[in-house]
SETI-683305 format. One record per residue (C-alpha): residue in one letter; x, y, z. Coordinates in steps of 0.001 Angstrom, whole numbers, padded with zeros to 6 digits, always signed. Example, Ala and Ser with C-alpha at 12.3 -4.5 7.8 and 13.67 -1.06 7.14 Angstrom:
BEGIN
A+012300-004500+007800;S+013670-001060+007140;
END
This chain:
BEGIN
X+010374+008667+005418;X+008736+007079+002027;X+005483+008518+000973;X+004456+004760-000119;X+004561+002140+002658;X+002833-001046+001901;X+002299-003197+005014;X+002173-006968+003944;X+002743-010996+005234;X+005274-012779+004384;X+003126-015659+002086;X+000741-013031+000443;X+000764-013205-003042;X-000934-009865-003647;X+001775-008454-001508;X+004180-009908-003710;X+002295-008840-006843;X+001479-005421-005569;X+006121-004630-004561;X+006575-006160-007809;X+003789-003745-009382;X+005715-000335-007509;X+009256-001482-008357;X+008594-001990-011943;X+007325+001874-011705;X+010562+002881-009936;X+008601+004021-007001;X+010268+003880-004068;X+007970+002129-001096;X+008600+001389+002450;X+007595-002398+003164;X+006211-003472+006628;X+005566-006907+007394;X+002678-007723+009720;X+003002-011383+010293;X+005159-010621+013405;X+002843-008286+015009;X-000782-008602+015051;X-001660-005572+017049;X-000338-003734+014397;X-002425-005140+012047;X-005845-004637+014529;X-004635-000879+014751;X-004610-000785+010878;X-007548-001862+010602;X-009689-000046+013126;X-007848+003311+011782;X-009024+002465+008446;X-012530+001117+008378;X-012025-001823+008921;X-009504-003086+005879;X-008193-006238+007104;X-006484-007584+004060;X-003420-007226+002862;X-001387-005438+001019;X-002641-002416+002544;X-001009+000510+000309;X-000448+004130+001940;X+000380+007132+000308;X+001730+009620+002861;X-000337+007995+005527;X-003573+007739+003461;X-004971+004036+002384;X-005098+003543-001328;X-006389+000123-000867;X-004935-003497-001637;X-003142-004737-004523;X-006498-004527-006604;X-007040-000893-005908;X-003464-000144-006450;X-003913-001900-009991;X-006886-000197-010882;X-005190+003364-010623;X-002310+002373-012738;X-004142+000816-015441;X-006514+004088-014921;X-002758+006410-015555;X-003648+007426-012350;X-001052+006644-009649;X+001273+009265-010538;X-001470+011774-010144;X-002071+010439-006867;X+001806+010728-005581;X+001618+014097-007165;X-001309+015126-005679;X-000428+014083-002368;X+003024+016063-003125;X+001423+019249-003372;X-000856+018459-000249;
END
């Protein structure tokens, strides 16, 4: 099971932006593509406030945010903390 999952559509730029952004890192993520099944992406979103956009970024089941959040932590140094963090959870 990967501790990063990103759940994205197929024609998102963000998405692409945001697996582009964790494979430069070397972090291993789990992709999931909505655009198939839009239940799953109601069930996202009613689990998690609301969030309706994607990417929507997990780390070990907890939402991080989109591709802006998930750009804002590493420019912030603090993404690693975060997967550590979570590691010692």
């Amino acid at each position: 099971m990967s501790r990063v999952k990103i759940y994205t559509t197929e024609y998102c730029p963000y998405c692409h932006a945001a697996k582009e952004m964790l494979s430069s890192l070397g972090i291993d993520f789990e992709e999931i593509g909505l655009g198939r099944d839009p239940e799953l992406r109601q069930r996202l979103s009613a689990e998690n406030n609301g969030w309706r956009t994607v990417p929507m970024v997990f780390i070990d089941g907890r939402l991080i945010g989109g591709y802006s959040e998930l750009r804002k932590l590493v420019r912030r140094g603090e993404l690693g903390a975060e997967l550590s963090e979570r590691e010692c959870a």
